[in-house]
Jmol script that loads the backbone (N, CA, C; Angstrom):
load data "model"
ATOM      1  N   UNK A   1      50.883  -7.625 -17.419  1.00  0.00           N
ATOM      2  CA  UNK A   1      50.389  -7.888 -16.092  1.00  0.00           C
ATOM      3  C   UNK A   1      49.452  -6.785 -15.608  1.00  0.00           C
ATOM      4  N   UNK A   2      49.455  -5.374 -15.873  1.00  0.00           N
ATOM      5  CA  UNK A   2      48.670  -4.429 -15.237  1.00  0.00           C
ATOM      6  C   UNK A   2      47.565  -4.365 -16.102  1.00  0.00           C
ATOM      7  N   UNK A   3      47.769  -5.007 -17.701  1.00  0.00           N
ATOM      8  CA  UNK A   3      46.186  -4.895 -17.897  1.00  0.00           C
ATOM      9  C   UNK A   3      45.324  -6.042 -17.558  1.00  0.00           C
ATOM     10  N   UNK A   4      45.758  -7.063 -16.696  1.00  0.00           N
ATOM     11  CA  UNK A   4      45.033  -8.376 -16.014  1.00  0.00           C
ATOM     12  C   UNK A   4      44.296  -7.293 -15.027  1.00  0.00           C
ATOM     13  N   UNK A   5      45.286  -7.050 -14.507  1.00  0.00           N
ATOM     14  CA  UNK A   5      44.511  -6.107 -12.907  1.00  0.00           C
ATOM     15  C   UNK A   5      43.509  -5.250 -13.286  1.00  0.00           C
ATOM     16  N   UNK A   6      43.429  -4.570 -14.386  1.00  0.00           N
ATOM     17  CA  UNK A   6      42.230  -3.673 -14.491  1.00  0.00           C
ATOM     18  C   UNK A   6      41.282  -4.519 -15.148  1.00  0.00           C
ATOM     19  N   UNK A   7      41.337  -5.895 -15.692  1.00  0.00           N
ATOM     20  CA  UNK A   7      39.746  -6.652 -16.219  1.00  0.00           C
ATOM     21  C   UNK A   7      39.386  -7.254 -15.031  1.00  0.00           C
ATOM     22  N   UNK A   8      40.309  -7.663 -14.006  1.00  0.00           N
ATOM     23  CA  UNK A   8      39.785  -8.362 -12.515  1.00  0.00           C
ATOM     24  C   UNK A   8      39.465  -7.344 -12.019  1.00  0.00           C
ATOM     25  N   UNK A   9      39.481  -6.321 -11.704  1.00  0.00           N
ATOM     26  CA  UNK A   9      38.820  -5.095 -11.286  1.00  0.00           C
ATOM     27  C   UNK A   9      37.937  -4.643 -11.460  1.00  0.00           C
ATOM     28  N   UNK A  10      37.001  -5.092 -12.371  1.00  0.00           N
ATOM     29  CA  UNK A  10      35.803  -4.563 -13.122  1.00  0.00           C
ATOM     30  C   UNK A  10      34.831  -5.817 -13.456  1.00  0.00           C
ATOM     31  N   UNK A  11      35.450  -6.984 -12.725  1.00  0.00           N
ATOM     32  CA  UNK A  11      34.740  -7.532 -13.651  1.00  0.00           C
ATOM     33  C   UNK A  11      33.370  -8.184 -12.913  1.00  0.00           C
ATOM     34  N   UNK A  12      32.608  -7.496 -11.377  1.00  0.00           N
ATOM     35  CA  UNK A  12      31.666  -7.562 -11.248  1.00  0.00           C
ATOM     36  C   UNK A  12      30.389  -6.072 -11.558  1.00  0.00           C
ATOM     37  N   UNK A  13      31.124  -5.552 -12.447  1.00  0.00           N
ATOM     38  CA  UNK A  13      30.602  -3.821 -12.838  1.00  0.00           C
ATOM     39  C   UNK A  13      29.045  -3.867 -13.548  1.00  0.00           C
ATOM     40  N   UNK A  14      29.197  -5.443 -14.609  1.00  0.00           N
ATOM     41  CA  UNK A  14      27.771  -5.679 -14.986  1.00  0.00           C
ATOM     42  C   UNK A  14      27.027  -5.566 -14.269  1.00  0.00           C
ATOM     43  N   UNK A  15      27.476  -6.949 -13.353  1.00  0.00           N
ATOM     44  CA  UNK A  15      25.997  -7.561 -12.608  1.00  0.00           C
ATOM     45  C   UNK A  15      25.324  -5.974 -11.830  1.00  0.00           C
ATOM     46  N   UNK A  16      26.571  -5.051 -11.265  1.00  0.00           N
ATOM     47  CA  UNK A  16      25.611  -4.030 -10.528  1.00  0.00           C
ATOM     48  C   UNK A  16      25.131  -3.299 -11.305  1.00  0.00           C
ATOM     49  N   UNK A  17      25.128  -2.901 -12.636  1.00  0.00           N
ATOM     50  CA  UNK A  17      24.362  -2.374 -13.559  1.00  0.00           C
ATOM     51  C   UNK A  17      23.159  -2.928 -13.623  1.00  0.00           C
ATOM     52  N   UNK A  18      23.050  -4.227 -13.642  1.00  0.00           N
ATOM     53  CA  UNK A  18      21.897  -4.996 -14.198  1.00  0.00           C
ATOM     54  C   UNK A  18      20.684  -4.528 -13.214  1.00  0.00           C
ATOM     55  N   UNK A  19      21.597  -5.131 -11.793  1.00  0.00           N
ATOM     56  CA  UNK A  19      20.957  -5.391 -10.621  1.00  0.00           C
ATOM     57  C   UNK A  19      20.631  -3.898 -10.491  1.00  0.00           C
ATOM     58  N   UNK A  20      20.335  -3.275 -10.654  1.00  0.00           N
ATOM     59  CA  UNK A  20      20.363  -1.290 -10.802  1.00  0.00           C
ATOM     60  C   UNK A  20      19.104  -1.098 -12.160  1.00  0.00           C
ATOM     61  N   UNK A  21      19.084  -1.463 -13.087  1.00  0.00           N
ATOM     62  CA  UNK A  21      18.923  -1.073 -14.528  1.00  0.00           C
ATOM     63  C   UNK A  21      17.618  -2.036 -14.745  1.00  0.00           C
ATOM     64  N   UNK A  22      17.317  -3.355 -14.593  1.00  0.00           N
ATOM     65  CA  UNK A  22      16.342  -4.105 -14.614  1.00  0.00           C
ATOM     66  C   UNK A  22      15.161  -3.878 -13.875  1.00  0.00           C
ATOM     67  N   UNK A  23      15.484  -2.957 -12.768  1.00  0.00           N
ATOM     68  CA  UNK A  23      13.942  -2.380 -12.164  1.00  0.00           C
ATOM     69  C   UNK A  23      13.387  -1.700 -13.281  1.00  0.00           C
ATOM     70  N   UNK A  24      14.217  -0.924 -13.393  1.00  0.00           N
ATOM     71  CA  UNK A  24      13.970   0.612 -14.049  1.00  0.00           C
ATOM     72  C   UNK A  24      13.119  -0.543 -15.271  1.00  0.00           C
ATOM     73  N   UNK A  25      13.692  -1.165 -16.420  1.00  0.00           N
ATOM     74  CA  UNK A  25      13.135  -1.761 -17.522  1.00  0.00           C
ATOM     75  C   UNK A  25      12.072  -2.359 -16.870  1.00  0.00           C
ATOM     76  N   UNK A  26      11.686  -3.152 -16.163  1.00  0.00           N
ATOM     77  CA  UNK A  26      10.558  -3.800 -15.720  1.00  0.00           C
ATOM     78  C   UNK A  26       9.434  -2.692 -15.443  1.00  0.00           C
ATOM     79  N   UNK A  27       9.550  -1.902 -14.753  1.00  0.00           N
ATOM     80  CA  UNK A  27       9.119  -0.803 -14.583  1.00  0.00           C
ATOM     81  C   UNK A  27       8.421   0.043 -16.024  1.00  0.00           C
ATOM     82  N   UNK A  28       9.075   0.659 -17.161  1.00  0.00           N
ATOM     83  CA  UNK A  28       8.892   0.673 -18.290  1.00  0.00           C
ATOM     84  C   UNK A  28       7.937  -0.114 -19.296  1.00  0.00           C
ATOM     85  N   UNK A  29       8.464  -1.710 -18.942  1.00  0.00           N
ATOM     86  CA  UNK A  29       7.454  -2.470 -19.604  1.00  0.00           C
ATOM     87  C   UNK A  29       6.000  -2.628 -19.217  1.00  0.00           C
ATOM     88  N   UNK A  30       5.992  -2.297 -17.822  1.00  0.00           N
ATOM     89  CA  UNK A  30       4.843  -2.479 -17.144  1.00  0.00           C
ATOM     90  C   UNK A  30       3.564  -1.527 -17.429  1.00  0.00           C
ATOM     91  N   UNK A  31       4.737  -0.312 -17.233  1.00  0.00           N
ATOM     92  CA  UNK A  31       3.909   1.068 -18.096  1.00  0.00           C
ATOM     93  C   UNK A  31       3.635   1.049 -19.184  1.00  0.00           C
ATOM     94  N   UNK A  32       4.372  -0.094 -20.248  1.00  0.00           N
ATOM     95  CA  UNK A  32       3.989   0.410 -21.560  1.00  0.00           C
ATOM     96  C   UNK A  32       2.634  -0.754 -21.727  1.00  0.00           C
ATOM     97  N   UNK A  33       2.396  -1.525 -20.928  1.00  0.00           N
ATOM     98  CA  UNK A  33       1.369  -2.635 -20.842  1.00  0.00           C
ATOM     99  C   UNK A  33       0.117  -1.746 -20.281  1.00  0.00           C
ATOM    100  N   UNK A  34       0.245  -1.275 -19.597  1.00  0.00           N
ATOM    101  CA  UNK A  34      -0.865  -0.734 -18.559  1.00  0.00           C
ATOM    102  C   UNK A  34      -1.363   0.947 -19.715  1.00  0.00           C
ATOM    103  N   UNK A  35      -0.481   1.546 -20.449  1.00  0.00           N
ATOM    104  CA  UNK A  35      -0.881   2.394 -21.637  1.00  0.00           C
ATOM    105  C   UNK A  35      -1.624   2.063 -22.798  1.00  0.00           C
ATOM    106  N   UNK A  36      -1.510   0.626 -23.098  1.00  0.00           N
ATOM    107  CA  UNK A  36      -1.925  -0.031 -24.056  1.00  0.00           C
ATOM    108  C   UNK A  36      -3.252  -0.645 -23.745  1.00  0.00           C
ATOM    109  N   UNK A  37      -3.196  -1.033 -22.301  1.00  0.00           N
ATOM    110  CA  UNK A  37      -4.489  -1.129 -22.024  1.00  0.00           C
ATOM    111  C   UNK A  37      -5.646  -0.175 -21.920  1.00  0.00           C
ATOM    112  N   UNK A  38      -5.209   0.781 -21.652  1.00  0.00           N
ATOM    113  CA  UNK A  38      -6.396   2.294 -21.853  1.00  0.00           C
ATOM    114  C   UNK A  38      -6.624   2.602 -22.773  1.00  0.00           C
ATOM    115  N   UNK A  39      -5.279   2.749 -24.385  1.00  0.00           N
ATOM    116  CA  UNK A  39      -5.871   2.744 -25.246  1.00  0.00           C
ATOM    117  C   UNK A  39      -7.187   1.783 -25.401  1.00  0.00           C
ATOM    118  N   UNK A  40      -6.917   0.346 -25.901  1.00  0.00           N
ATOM    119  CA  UNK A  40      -7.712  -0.424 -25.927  1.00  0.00           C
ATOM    120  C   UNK A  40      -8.671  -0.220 -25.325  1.00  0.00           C
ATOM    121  N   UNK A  41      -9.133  -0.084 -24.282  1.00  0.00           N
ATOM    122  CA  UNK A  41     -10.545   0.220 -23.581  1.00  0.00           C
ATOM    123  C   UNK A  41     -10.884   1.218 -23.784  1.00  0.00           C
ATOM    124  N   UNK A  42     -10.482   2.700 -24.182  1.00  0.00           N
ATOM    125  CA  UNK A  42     -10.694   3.520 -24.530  1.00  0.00           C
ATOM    126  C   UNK A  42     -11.395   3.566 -26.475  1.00  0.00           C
ATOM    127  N   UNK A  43     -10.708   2.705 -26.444  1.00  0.00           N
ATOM    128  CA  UNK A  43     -11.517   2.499 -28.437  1.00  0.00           C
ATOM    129  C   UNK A  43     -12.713   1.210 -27.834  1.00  0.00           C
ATOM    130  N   UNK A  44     -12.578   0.406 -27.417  1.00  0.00           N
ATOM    131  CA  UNK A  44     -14.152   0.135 -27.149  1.00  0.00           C
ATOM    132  C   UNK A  44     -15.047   0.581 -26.755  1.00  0.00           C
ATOM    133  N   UNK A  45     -14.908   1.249 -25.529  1.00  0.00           N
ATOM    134  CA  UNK A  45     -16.216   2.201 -25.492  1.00  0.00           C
ATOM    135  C   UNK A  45     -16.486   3.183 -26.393  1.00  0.00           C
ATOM    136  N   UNK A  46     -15.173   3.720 -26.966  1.00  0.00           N
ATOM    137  CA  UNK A  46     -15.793   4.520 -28.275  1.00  0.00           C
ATOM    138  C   UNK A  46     -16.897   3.781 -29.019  1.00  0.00           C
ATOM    139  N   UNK A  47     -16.542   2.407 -29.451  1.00  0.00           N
ATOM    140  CA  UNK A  47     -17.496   1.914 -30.227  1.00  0.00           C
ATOM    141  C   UNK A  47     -18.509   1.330 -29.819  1.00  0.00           C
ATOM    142  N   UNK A  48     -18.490   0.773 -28.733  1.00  0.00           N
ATOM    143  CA  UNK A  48     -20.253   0.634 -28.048  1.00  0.00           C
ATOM    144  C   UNK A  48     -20.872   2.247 -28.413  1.00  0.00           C
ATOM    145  N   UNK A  49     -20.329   3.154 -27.981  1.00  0.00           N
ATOM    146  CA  UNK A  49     -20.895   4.317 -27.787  1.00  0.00           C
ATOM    147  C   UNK A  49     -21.351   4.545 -29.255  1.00  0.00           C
ATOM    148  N   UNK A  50     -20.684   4.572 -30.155  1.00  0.00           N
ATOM    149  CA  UNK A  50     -20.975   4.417 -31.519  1.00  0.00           C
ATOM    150  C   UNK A  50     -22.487   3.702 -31.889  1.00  0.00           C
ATOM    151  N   UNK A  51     -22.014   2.491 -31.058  1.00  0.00           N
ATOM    152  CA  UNK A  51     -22.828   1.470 -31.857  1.00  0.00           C
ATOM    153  C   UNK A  51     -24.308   1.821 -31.408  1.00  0.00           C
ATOM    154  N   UNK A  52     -24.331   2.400 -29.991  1.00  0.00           N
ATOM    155  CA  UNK A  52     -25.316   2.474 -29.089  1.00  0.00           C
ATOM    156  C   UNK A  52     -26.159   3.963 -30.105  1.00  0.00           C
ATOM    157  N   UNK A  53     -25.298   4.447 -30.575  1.00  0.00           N
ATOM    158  CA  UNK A  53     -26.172   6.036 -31.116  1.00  0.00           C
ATOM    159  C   UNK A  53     -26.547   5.557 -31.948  1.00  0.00           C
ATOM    160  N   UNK A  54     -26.366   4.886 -32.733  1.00  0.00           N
ATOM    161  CA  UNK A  54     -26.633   4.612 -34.308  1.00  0.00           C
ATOM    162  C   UNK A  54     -27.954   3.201 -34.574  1.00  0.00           C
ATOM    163  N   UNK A  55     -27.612   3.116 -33.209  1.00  0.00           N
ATOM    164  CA  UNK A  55     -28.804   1.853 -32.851  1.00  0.00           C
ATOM    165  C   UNK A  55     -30.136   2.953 -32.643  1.00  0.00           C
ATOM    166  N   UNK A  56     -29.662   3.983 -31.695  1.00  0.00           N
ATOM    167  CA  UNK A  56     -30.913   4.631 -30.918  1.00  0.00           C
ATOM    168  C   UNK A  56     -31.303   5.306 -32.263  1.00  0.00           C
ATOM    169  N   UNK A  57     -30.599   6.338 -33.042  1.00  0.00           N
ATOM    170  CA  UNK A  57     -31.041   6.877 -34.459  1.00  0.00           C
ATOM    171  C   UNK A  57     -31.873   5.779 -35.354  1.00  0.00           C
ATOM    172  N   UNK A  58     -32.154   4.885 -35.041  1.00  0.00           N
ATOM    173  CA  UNK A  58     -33.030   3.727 -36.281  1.00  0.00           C
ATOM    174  C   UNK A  58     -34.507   3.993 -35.518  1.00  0.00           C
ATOM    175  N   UNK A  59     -34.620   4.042 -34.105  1.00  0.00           N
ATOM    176  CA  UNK A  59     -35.689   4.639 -33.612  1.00  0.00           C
ATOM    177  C   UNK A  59     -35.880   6.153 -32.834  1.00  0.00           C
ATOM    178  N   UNK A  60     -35.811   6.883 -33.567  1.00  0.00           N
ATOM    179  CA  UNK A  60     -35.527   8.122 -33.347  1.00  0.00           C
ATOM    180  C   UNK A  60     -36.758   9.154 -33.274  1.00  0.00           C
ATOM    181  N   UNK A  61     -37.686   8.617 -33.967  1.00  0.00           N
ATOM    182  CA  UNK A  61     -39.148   9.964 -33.865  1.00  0.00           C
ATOM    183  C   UNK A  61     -39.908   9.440 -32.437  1.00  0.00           C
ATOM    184  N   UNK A  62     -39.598   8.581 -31.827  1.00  0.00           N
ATOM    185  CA  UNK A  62     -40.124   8.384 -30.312  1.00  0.00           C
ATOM    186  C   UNK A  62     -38.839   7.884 -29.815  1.00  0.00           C
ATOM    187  N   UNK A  63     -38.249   9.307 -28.814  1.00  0.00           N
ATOM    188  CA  UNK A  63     -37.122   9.466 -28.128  1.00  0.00           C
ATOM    189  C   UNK A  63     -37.326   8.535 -26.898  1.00  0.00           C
ATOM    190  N   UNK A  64     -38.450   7.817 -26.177  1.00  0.00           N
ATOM    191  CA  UNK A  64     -37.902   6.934 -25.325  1.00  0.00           C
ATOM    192  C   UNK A  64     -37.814   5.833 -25.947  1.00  0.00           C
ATOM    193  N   UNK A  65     -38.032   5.608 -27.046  1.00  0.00           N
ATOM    194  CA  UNK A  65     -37.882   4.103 -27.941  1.00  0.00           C
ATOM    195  C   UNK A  65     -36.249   4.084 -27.936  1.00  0.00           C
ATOM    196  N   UNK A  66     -36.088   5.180 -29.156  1.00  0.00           N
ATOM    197  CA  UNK A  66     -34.381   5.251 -28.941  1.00  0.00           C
ATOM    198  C   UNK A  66     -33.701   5.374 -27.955  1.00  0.00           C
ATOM    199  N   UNK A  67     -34.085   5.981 -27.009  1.00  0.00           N
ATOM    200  CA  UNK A  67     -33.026   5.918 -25.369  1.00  0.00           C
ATOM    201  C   UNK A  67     -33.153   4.310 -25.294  1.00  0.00           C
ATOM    202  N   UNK A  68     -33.897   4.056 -24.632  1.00  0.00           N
ATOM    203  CA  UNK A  68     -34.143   1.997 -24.454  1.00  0.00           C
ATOM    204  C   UNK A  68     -33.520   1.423 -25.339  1.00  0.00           C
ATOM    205  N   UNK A  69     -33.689   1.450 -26.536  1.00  0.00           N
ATOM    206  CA  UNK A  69     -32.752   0.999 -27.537  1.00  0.00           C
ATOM    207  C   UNK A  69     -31.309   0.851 -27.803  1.00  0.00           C
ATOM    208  N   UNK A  70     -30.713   2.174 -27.642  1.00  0.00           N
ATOM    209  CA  UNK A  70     -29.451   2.480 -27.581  1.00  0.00           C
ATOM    210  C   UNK A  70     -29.279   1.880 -26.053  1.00  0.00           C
ATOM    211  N   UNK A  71     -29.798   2.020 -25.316  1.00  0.00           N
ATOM    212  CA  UNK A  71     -29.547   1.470 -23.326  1.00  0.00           C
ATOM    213  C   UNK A  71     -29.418  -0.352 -23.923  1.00  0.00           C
ATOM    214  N   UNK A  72     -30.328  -0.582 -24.108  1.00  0.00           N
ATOM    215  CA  UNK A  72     -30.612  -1.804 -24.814  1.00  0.00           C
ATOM    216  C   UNK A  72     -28.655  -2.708 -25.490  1.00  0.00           C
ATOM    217  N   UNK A  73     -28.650  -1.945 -26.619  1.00  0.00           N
ATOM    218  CA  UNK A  73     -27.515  -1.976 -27.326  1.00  0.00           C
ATOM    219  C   UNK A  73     -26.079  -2.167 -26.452  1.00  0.00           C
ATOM    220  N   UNK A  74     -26.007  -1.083 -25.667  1.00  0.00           N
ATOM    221  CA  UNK A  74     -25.186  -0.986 -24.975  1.00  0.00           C
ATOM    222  C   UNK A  74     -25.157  -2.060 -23.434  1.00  0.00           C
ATOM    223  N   UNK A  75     -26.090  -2.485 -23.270  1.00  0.00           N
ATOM    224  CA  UNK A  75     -25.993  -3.591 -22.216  1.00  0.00           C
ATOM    225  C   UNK A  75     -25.382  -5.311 -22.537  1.00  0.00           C
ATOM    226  N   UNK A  76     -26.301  -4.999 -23.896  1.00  0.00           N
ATOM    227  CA  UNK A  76     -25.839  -6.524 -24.528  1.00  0.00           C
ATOM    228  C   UNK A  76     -24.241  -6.398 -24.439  1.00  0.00           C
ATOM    229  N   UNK A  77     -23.644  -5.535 -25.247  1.00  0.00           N
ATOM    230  CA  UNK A  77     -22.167  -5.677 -25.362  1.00  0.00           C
ATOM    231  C   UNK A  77     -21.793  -5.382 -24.804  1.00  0.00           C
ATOM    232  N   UNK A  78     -21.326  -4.568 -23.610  1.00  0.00           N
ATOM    233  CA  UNK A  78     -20.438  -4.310 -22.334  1.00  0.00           C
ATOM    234  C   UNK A  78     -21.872  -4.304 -21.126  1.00  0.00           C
ATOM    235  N   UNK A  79     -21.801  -5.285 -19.967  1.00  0.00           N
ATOM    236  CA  UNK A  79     -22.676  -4.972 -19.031  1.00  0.00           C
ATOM    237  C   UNK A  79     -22.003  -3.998 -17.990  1.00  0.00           C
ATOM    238  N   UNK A  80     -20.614  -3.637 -18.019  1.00  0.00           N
ATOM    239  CA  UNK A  80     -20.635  -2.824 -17.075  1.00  0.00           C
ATOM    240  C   UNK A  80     -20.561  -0.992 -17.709  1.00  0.00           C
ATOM    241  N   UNK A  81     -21.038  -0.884 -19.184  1.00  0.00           N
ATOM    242  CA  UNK A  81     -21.137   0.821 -19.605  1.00  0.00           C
ATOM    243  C   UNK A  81     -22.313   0.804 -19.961  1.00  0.00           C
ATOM    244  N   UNK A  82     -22.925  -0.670 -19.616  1.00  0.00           N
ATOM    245  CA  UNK A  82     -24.862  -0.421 -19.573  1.00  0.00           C
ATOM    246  C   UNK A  82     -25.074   0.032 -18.339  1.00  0.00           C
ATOM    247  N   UNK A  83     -24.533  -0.243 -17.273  1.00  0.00           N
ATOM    248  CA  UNK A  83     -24.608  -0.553 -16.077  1.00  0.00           C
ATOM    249  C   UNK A  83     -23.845   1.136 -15.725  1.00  0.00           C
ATOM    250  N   UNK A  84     -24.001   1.917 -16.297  1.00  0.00           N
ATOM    251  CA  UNK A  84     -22.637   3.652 -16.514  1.00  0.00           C
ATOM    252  C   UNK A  84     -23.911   4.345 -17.037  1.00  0.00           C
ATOM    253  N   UNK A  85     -24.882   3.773 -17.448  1.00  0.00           N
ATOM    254  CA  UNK A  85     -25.805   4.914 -18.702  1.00  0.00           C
ATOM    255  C   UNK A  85     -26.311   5.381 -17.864  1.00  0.00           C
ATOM    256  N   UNK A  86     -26.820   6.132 -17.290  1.00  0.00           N
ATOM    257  CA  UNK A  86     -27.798   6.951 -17.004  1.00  0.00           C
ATOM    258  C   UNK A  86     -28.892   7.781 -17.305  1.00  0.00           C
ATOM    259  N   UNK A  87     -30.060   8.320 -16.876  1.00  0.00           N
ATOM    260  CA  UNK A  87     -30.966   8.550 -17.467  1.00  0.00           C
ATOM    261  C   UNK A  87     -30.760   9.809 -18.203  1.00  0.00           C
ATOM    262  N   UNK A  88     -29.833  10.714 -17.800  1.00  0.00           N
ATOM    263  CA  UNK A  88     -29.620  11.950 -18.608  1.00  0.00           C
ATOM    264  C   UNK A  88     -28.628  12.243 -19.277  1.00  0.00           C
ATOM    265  N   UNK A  89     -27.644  10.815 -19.794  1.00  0.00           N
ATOM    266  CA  UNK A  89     -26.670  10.797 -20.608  1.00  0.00           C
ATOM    267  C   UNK A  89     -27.075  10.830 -22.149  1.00  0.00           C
ATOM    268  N   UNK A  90     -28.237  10.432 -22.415  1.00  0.00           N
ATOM    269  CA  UNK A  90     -28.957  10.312 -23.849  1.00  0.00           C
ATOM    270  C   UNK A  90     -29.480  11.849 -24.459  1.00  0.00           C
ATOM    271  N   UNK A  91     -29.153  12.357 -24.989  1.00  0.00           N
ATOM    272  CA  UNK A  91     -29.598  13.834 -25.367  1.00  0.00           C
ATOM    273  C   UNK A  91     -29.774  13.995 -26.740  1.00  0.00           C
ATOM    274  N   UNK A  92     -30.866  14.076 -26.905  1.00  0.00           N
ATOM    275  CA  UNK A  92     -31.620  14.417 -28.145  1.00  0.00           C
ATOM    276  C   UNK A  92     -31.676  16.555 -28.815  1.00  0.00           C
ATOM    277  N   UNK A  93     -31.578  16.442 -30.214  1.00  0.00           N
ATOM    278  CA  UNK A  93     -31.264  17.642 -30.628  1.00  0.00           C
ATOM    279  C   UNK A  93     -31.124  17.656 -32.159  1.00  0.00           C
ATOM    280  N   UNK A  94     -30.907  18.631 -32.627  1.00  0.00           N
ATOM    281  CA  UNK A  94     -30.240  19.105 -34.140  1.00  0.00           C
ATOM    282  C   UNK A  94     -29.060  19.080 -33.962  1.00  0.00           C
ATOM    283  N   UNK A  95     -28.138  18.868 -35.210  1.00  0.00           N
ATOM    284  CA  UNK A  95     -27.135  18.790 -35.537  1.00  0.00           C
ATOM    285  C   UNK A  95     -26.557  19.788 -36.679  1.00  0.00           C
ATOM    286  N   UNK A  96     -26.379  21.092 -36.807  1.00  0.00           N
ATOM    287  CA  UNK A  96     -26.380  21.995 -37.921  1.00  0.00           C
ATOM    288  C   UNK A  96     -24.771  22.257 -38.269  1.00  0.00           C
ATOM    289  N   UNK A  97     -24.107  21.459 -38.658  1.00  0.00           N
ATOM    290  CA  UNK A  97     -22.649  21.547 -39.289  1.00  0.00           C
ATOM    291  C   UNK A  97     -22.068  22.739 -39.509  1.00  0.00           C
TER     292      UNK A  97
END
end "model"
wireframe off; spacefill off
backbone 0.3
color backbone group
């Protein structure tokens, strides 16, 4: 008989765990959605940015060809980090390893 009394005693202990514990997880998942999304956007503009240099380097001995070019590149595939370029983001130079 006294171990009846201690499972009726406990036996709404889940639900307030849950009702306690399911923010918190929702919460978690939300963050791990919203992390995954920065990665991801964070590796695309890597690769516009990529794509955009390597476009502008094919016209490269007339540096406003390649700026336009690479500007060019980068509009087609994302309009809003064409729409980010600016005129003094393009910088021309040597590269000595």
């Amino acid at each position: 008989m006294n171990n009846n009394r201690k499972r009726w005693g406990r036996r709404g202990a889940i639900l307030v765990w849950v009702a306690v514990l399911l923010p918190v997880l929702i919460g978690f998942v939300g963050l791990t959605v919203d992390v995954g999304y920065i990665f991801t956007d964070q590796a695309n503009l890597q690769a516009f940015a990529d794509v955009s240099a390597l476009t502008g380097a094919l016209y490269l001995p007339t540096e406003t060809d390649a700026e336009n070019h690479a500007a060019a590149v980068l509009t087609n595939n994302d309009a809003s980090a064409g729409a980010a370029l600016a005129a003094g983001d393009v910088e021309f130079g040597n590269w000595d390893p």
